[in-house]
C-alpha positions in Angstrom: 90.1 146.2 46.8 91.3 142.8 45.3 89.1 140.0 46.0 91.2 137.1 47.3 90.9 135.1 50.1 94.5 134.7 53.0 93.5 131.1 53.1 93.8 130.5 49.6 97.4 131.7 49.4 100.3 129.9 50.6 103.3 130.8 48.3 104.0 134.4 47.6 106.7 136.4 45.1 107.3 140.2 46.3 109.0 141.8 43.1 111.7 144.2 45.3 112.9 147.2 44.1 116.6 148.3 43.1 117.6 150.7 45.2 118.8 150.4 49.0 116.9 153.3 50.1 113.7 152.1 48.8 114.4 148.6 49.6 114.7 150.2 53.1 110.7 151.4 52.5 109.0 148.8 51.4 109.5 146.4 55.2 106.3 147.9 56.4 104.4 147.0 53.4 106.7 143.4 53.9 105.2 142.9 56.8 101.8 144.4 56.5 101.7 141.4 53.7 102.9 138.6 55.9 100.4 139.9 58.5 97.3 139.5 56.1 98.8 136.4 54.7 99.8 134.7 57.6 100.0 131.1 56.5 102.0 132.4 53.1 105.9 131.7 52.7 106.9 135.0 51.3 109.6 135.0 48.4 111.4 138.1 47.2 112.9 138.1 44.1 115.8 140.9 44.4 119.2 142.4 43.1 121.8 140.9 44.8 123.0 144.3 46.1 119.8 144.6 48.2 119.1 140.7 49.0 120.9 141.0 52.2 118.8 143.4 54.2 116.2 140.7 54.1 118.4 137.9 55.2 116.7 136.2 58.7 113.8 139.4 58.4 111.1 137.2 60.4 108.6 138.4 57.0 110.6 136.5 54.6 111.2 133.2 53.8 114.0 133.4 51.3 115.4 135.6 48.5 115.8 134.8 45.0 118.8 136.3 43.7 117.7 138.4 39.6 120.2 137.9 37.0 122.0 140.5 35.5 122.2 141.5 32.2 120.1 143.2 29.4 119.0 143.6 25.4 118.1 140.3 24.0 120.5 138.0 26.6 118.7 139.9 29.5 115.0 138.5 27.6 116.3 135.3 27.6 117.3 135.1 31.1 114.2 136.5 32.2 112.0 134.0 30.2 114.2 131.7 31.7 113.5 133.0 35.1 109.6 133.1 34.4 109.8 129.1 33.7 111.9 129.1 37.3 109.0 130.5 38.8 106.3 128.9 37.4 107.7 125.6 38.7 107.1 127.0 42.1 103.5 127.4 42.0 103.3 130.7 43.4 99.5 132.3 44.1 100.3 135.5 43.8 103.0 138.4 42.9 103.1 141.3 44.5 105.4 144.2 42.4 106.6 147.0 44.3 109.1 148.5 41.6 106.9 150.5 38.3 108.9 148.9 35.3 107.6 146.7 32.7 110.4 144.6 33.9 109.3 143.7 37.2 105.8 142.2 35.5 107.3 140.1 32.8 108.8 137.3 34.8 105.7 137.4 36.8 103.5 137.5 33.6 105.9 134.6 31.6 105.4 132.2 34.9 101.9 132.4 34.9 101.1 133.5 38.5 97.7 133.4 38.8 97.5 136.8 40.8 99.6 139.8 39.8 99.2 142.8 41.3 101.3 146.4 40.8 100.6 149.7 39.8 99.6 149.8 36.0 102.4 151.8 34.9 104.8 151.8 31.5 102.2 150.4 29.5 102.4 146.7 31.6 98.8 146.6 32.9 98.3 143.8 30.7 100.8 141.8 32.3 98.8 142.4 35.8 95.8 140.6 36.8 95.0 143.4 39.2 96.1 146.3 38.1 96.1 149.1 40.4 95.4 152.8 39.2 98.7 154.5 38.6 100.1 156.6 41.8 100.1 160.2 41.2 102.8 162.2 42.5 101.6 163.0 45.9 103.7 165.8 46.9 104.0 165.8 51.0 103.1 161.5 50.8 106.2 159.2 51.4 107.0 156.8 49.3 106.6 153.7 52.1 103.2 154.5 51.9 103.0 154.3 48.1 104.4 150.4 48.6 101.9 150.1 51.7 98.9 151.0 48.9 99.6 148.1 47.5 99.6 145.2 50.0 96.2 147.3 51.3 94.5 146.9 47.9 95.1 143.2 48.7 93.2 144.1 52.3 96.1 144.6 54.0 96.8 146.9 56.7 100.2 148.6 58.2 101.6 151.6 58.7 105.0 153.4 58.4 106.4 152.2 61.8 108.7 149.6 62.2 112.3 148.5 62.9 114.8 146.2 61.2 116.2 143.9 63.4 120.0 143.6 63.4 120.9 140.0 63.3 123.8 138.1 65.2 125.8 137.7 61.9 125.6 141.4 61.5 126.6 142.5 64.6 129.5 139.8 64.6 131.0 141.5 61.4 130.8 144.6 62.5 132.8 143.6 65.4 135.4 142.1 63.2 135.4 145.1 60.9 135.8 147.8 63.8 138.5 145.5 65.5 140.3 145.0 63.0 140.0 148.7 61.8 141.4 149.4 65.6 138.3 150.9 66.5 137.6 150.5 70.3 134.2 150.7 72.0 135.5 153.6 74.6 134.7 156.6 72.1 131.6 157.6 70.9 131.3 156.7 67.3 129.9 158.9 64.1 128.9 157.9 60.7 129.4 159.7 58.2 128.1 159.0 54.8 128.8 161.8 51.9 128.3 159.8 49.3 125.2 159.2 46.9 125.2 156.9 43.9 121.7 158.6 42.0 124.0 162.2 41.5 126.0 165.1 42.3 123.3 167.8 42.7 122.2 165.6 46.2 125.9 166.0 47.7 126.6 168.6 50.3 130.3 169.6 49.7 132.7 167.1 50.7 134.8 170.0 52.8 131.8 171.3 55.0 131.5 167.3 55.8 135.3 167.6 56.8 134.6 170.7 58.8 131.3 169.3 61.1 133.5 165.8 61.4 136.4 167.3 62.8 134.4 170.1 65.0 132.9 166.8 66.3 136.1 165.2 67.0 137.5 167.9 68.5 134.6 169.1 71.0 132.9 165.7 71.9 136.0 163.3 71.3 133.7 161.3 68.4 135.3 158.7 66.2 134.6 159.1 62.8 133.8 156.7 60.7 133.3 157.4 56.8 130.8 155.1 55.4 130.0 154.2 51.6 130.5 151.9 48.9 133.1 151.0 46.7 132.0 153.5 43.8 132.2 156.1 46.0 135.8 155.7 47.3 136.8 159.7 45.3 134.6 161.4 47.6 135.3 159.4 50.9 139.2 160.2 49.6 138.2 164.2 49.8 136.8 164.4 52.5 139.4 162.4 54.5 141.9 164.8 52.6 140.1 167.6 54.3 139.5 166.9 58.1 142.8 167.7 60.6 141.3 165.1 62.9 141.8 161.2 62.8 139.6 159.6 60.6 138.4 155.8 60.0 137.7 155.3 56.3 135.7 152.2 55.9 134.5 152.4 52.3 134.1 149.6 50.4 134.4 147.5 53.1 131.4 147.0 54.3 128.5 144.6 52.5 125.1 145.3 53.4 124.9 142.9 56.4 128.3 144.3 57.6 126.7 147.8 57.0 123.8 147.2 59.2 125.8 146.2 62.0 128.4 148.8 62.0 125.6 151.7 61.9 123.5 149.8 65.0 127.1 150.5 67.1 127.5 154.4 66.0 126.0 157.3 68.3 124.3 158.7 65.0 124.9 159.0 61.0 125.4 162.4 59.3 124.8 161.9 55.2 122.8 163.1 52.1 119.4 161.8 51.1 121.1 158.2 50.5 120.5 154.4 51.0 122.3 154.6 54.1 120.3 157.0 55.7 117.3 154.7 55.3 119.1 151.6 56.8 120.2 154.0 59.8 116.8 154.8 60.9 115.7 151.2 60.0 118.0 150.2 63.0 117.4 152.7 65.0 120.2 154.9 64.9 119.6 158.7 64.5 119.7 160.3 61.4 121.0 164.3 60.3 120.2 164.1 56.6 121.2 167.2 54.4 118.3 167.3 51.4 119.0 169.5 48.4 117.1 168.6 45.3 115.0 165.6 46.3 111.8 165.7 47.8 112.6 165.5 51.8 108.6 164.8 52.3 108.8 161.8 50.3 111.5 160.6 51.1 112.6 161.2 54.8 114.1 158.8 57.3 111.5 157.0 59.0 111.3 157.2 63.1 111.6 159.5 65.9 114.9 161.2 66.6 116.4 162.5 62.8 116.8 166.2 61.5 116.2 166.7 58.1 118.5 169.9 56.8 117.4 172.2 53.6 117.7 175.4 52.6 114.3 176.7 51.0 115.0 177.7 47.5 112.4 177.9 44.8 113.9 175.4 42.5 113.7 172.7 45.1 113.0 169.7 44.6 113.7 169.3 41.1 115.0 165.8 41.6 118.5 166.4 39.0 120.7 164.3 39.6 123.4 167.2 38.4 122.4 171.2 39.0 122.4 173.0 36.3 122.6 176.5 37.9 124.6 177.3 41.4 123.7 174.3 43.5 122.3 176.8 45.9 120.4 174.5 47.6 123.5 172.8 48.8 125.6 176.0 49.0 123.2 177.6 50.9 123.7 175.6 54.2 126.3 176.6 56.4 128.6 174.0 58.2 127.3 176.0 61.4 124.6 175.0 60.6 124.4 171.5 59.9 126.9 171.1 63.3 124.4 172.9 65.4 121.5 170.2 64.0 124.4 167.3 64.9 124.9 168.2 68.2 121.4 168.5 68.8 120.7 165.3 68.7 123.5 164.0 70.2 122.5 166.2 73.5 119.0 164.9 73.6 120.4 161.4 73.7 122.9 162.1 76.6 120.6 163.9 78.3 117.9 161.1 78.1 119.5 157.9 77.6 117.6 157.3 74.7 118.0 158.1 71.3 114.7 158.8 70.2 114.5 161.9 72.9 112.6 164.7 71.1 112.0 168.2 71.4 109.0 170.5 72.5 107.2 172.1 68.9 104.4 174.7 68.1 102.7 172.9 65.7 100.8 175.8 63.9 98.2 176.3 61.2 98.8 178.7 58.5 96.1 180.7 57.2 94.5 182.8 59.9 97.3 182.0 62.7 100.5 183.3 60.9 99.1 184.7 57.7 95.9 186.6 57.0 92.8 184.5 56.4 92.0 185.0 52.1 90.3 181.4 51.4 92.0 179.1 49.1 95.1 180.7 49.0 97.3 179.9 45.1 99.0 183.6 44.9 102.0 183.4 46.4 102.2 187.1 45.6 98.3 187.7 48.4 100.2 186.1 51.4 99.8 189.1 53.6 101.5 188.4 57.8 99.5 188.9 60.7 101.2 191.4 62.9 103.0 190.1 65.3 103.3 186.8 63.8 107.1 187.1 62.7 108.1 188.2 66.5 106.0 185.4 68.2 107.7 183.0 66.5 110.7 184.3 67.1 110.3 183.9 70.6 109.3 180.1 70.2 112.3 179.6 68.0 114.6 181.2 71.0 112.8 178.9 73.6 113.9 175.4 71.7 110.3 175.0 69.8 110.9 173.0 66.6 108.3 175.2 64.5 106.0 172.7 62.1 103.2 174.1 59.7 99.9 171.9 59.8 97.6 172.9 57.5 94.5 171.1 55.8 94.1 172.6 52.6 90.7 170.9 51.3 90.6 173.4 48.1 93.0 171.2 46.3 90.2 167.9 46.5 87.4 170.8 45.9 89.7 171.7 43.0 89.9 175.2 43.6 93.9 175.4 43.7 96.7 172.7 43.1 99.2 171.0 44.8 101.6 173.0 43.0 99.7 176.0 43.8 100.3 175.1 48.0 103.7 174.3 47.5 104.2 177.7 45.6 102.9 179.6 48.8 104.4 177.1 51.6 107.8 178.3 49.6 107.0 181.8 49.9 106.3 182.1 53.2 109.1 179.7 54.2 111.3 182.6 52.3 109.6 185.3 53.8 110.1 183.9 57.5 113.5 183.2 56.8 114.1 186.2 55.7 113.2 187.4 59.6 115.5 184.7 61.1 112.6 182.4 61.5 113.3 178.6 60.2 110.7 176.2 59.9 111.4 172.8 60.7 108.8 171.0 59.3 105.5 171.8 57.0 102.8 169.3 56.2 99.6 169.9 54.9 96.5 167.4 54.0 94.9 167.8 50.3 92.2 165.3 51.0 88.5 165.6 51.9 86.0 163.2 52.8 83.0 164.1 50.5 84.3 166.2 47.8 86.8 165.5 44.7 88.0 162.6 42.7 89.3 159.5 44.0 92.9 160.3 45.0 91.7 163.3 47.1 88.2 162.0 48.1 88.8 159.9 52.1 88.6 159.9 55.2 92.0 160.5 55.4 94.4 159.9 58.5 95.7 163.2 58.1 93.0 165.9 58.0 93.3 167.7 61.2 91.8 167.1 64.2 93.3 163.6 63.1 96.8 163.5 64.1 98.3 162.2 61.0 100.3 165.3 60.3 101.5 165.9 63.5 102.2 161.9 63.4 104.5 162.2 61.0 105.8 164.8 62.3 107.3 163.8 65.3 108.2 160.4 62.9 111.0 162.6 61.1 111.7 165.4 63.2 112.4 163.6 66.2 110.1 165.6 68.4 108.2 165.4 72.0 104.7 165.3 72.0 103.9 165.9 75.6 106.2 168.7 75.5 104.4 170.7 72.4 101.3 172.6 71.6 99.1 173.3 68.8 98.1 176.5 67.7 95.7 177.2 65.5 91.9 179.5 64.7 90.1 176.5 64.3 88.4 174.3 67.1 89.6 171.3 65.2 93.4 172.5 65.8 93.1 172.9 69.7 90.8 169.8 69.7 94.3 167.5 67.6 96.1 168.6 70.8 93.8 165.5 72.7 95.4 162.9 70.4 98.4 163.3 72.3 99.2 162.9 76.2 100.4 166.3 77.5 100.2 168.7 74.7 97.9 171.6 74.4 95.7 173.3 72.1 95.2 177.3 71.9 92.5 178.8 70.0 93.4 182.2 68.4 90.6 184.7 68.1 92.3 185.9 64.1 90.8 184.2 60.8 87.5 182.4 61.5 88.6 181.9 65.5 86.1 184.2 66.3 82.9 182.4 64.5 84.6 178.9 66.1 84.6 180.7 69.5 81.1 181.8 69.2 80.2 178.1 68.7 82.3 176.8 71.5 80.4 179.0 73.8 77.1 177.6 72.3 78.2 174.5 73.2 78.6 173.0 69.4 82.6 172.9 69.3 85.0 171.5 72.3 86.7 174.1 74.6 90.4 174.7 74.1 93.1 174.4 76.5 93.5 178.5 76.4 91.9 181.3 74.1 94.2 183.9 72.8 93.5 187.4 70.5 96.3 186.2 67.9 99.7 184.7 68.1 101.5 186.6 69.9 99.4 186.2 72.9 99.2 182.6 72.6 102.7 182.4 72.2 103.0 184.7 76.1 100.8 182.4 77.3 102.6 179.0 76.1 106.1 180.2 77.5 104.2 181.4 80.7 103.7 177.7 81.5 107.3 177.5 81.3 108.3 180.3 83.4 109.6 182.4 80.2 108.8 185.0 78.4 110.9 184.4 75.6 111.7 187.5 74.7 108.5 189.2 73.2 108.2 192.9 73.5 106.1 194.4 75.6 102.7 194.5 74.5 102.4 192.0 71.8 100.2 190.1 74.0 
């Protein structure tokens, strides 16, 4: 923690990063700051092409505007800058992006505190450097940014929404006007663009195909959204679609941007900026991920689909494919239309855009596969019978299926991360291989006692805490009170009270019958219901609702 005291500060510099998307991420840690802070006037010092998603955000106070340019003319300007700074007597700098870069201004003005991640050799440019982030595979990246306002004492989480200011919503207006784009029809963004590479583009003509299916059945407008630099593939995929199209790339700056995707009905796109300023307003997301890391970097908020196919080499995080772009390939337009419409059904048939839908959220060792310890072999996962079947069923009654798993070995040291992503993959391959798609899979590598620092808390997301499912229902867009959790230990059914309406089910298979034993004894919390394995519970959730869904006779 760094010792300073809120009173003391009154003038703060947040170094912003580059990107849109991850400009996007850091407003929670924006305001987490200004929330500790609150008698600082907070300054961010930004690229010009991300400056204007901060314009009249209640957290900032103004935006200072970097130079451009690099090699010993970009030196000079940033000495120059430093001397800008130091005139402004700033207490402290905050540096979300990693570079050396972002510290030297900092460093040349003299800013008394300067904290930021001590990484590319610039700790000595930091007064407080913080230890360098690991890659936390399954962490998003807001809450890398939010680490660093809470080494400062600050505190926040991932939730929040970017409001859409009078200017924007005023361009927009002008923009869809004169575009002759009326209010009457339901409008869809499309965005099938992304500046970073190739290898996270879905095929421009399986864009063409879902925009012009949702034309045709639901009488959408479509609008195709992106910047200037990515006018070639806006151009191919308006070359592709039989239906009317608006093309409105490169004509939209960021505050114009904001406003026209706060008027649409939902945006379909890759992993991209624009995803990120969608949810930010509100507006749900369908995001097709290929070789980035969807945990990481997700839309935050209720009400989005995220849309991969599981192949082993994913996420590699190319920004060309070397091989086949399977990961792309592999995802049908039928697909990606059926996620679409989805969502656009929940929010007719609720009013509200955030509408979710019921999930099993299930644990993995001992509930769908056997129960072997500390599981690393991909090649030891051995199914439970029954398992494939009972999730079948689930999947053909409208449950989103999500993994939940606390896998404590990893802080113990017994396996890796890499190790639980190898066997996640595998069994996300195996299921599919069945017609079983999972929707979502989260696991916790922390524990309380044991391990070194990045693994040893008292995490938020070690079940029975509800982080997990938390996040869960953040990107998935699901319905709490409408879902159940299913697991074989007491601290699975016992998650299921974090949340109004949803229920937990004990399964007698891995160590349920040693918990049940104690529950009887009076040590553990009673479930909701008891079950012999999966398939029963599963009987016995879809009971409630009046279905069977299909499970043959005697699998309960």
């Amino acid at each position: 923690m760094v010792d300073l005291d809120p009173e003391q500060v009154r003038r703060i510099l947040a170094r912003q990063v580059n990107w849109l998307g991850d400009a996007v991420l850091t407003l929670p840690a924006l305001e987490a700051l200004q929330r500790r802070f609150p008698r600082a006037e907070i300054t961010l010092l930004a690229r010009g092409w991300v400056g204007g998603l901060f314009e009249g955000h209640p957290a900032v106070r103004r935006v200072i505007e970097l130079p451009q340019g690099g090699g010993p003319m970009g030196l000079w300007g940033r000495w120059r800058m430093g001397d800008a700074l130091r005139e402004q007597g700033f207490d402290l700098a905050v540096l979300f992006p990693n570079s050396f870069d972002a510290a030297l201004a900092p460093w040349i003005a003299g800013i008394p505190r300067r904290v930021g991640y001590a990484t590319e050799s610039r700790g000595w440019l930091l007064t407080d450097p913080l230890p360098r982030p690991r890659r936390a595979l399954g962490r998003h990246q807001a809450e890398r940014y939010l680490d660093i306002v809470r080494a400062l004492g600050a505190e926040g989480s991932v939730d929040f929404r970017l409001p859409v200011s009078a200017v924007a919503e005023e361009r927009a207006r002008a923009l869809l006007t004169a575009s002759g784009i009326d209010g009457a029809a339901p409008l869809v963004a499309v965005g099938p663009g992304s500046i970073y590479g190739g290898a996270k583009r879905w095929p421009a003509e399986r864009f063409a195909a879902v925009a012009d299916a949702l034309a045709e059945r639901h009488g959408a407008r479509i609008l195709l959204m992106g910047s200037g630099r990515e006018g070639a593939i806006l151009a191919q995929v308006a070359s592709r679609m039989r239906q009317p199209v608006h093309n409105l790339g490169g004509r939209t700056d960021l505050v114009t941007l904001t406003g026209v995707l706060a008027r649409t009905r939902l945006l379909l796109c890759n992993d991209s900026g624009a995803m990120h300023l969608a949810a930010a307003v509100g507006v749900p997301v369908v995001a097709v991920f290929g070789p980035t890391d969807a945990d990481a970097t997700a839309p935050l908020g209720g009400g989005h689909r995220i849309v991969r196919e599981p192949v082993p080499c994913s996420p590699c995080l190319l920004r060309e494919c070397p091989i086949d772009h399977r990961c792309m390939r592999g995802l049908s337009v039928e697909r990606v239309l059926q996620e679409v419409e989805d969502v656009l059904a929940a929010g007719e048939q609720s009013g509200d855009q955030g509408a979710g839908r019921p999930a099993a959220f299930l644990d993995r060792d001992g509930t769908i596969i056997e129960e072997l310890g500390y599981l690393g072999d991909p090649d030891q996962i051995r199914l439970i019978s029954g398992a494939i079947e009972a999730l079948q069923a689930l999947q053909r009654a409208g449950y989103r299926l999500v993994l939940i798993t606390n896998q404590a070995g990893v802080a113990r040291g017994l396996i890796t991360e890499a190790d639980v992503h190898r066997v996640n993959d595998r069994l996300r391959t195996l299921l599919a291989e069945s017609g079983v798609r999972l929707d979502g899979l989260y696991y916790c590598p922390h524990h309380p006692e044991h391990g070194p620092p990045e693994y040893r808390r008292d995490c938020g997301c070690r079940k029975p805490k509800p982080g997990m499912v938390e996040q869960a229902v953040r990107e998935l867009g699901l319905d709490p009170a409408r879902s159940v959790v299913i697991g074989d230990h007491s601290s699975d059914a016992a998650l299921a009270r974090s949340f109004r309406g949803m229920q937990g089910v004990l399964l007698l298979t891995g160590h349920g019958a040693e918990q049940w034993q104690k529950i009887q004894a009076g040590a553990l919390p009673a479930p909701d219901q008891t079950a012999a394995d999966l398939a029963a519970a599963v009987q016995w959730v879809l009971a409630q609702r009046g279905s069977d869904g299909g499970i043959p006779a005697g699998s309960a």
